[in-house]
C-alpha positions in Angstrom: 11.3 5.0 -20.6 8.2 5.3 -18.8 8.4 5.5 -14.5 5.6 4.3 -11.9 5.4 5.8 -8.7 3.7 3.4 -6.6 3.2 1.9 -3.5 3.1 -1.7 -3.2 -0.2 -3.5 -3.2 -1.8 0.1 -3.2 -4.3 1.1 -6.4 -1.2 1.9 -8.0 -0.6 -2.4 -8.6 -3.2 -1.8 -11.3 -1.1 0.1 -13.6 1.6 -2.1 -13.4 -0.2 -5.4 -13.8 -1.1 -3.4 -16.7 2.3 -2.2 -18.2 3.2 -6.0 -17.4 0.0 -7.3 -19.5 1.2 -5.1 -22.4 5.2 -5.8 -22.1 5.9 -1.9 -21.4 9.4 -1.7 -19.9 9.4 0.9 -17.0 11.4 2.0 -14.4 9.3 1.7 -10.7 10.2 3.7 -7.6 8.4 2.4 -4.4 6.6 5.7 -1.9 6.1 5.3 1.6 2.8 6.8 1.4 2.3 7.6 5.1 5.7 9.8 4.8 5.4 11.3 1.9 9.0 9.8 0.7 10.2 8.2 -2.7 12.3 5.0 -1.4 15.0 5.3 -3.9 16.5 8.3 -2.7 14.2 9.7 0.5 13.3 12.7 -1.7 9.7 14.5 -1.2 7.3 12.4 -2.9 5.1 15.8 -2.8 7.6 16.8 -5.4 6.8 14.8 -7.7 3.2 14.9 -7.2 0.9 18.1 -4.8 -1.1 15.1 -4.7 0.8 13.1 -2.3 -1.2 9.6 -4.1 0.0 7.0 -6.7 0.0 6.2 -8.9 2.0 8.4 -10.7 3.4 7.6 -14.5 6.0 10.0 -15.5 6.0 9.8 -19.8 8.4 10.0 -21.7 8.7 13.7 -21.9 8.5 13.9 -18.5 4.7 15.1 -18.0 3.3 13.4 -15.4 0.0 11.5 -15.1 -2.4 11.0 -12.2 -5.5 9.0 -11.2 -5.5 5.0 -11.6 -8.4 5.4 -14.3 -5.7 8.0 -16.5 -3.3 6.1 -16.1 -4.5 2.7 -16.8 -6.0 4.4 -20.4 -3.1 5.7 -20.8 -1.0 2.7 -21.2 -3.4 0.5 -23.2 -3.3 2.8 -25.5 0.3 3.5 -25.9 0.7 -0.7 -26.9 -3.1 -0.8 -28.7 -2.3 -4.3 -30.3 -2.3 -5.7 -26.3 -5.9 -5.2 -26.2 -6.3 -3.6 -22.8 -8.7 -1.2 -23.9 -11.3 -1.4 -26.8 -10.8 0.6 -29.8 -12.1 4.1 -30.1 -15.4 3.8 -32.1 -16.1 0.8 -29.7 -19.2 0.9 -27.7 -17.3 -1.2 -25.7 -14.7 1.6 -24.6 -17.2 3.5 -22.7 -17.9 0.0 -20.9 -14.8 0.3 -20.2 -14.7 3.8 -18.4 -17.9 2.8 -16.5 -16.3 0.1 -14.9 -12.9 1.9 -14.3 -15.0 4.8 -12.9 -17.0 1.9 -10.6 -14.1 0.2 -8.9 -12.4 3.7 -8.6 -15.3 5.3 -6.9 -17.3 2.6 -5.0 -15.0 0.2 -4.2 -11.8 2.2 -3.3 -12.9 5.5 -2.3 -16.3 4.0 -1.0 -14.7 1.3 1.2 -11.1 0.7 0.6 -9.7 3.7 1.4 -11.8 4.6 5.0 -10.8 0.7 5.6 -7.2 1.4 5.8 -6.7 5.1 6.4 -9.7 5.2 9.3 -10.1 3.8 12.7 -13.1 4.5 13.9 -16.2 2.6 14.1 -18.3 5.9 13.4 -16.2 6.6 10.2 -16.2 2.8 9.1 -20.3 2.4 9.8 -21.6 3.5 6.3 -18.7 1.6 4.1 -19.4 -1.6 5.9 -23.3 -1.4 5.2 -22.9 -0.4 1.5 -20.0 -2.8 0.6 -22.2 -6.1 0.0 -24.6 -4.2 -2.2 -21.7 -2.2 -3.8 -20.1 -6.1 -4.8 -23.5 -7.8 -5.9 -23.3 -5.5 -8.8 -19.9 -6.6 -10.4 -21.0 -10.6 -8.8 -23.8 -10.4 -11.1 -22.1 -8.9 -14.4 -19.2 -11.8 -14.0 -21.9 -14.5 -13.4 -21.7 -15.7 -17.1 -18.5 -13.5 -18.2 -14.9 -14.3 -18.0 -13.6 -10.6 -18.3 -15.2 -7.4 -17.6 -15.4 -6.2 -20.9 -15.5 -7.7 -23.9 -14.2 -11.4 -24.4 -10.5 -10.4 -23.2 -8.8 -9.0 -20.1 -8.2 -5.5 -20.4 -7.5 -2.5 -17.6 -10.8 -2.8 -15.9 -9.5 -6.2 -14.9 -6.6 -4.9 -13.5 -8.3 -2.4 -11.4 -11.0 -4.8 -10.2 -8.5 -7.8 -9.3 -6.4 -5.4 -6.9 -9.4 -4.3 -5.2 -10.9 -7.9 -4.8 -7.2 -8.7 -3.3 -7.5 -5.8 -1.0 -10.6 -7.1 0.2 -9.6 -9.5 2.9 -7.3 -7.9 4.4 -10.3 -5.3 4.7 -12.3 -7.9 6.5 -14.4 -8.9 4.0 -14.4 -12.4 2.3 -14.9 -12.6 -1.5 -16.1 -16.1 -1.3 -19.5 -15.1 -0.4 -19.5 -14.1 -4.3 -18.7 -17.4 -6.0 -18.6 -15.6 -9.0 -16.0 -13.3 -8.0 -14.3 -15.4 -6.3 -14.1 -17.9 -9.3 -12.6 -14.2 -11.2 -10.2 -13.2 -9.0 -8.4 -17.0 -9.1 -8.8 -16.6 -12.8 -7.2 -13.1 -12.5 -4.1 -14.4 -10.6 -3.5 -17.1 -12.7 -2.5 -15.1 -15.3 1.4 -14.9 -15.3 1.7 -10.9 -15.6 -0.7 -10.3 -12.5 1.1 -13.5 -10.2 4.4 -11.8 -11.3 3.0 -8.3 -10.7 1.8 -9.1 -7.2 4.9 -11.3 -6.4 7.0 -8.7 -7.1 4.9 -5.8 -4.9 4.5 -8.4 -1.9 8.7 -8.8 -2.1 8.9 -4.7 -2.3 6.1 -4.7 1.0 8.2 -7.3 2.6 12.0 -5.2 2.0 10.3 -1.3 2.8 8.7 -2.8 6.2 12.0 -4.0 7.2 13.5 -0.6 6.5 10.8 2.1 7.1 11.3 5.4 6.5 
């Protein structure tokens, strides 16, 4: 059986909104990112991955798989008939690596991630300026779309709905983007992302009572 190492509502959400989406069974073990330390049994989570970041898929060999964009390739492909990723052969595939690569680079590691991890005005200055312009690109693509990619929701999806959730609590308001904001409700409607985000809020609710 597949594992996710994850942290809840981090990137790592993506890939199991994903392994949800295609009805892979997995086992998950929460990381207190901050510490360094696998919940389940306060072991080094630097063990498991040099790292230190989720997500982290552990196949069923036991190789391990890093980066969101990996990993969320990596397990539409293992269920193909789910359609989480176009075919090889697809010009649509590389569409989908483009916009895995996008939300990857200048939405988390652009903004997200000097948002939460960073304090300081000085450090936050050039993220907050670029952000808009950064969103007005994905706005426009989803003006007359319903998905990302194709005519179906695949990974790209995933990725991009937990960085529109992330948003807020960032300090920035997705309903000045009508169009994303009409996604993102279409997003969370779908029963395996609700139950995927349900189930990472409960896991955030239980690890903040009992920090490491």
């Amino acid at each position: 059986m597949l594992q996710l190492y994850f942290s809840p509502m981090a990137c790592s959400l993506a890939s199991r909104i994903a392994l949800m989406e295609a009805g892979i069974e997995a086992r998950y073990h929460p990381v207190h990112l901050q510490t360094k330390q696998v919940v389940d049994d306060g072991s080094d989570f630097l063990g498991v991955s040099p790292k230190g970041a989720v997500p982290v898929l552990v196949l069923e060999n036991g190789e391990r798989l890093t980066e969101s964009a990996a990993v969320l390739q990596y397990i539409a492909d293992l269920k193909p008939q789910a359609g989480l990723a176009p075919a090889f052969g697809n010009p649509d595939r590389y569409r989908l690596q483009e916009w895995l690569s996008f939300v990857g680079a200048e939405i988390h590691k652009a903004f997200l991630f000097p948002t939460f991890w960073y304090k300081d005005d000085a450090s936050l200055a050039k993220p907050r300026a670029r952000i808009a312009q950064t969103l007005s690109m994905p706005a426009a693509h989803l003006t007359d779309r319903e998905f990302l990619v194709g005519d179906s929701f695949t990974v790209a999806d995933a990725h991009l709905t937990w960085a529109l959730l992330l948003l807020r609590p960032a300090g920035i308001d997705v309903a000045q983007w009508p169009s994303l904001s009409a996604y993102l409700a279409r997003m969370q409607a779908r029963p395996a992302v609700r139950d995927a985000i349900a189930t990472e809020m409960a896991v955030r609710k239980t690890m903040a009572a009992s920090p490491a």
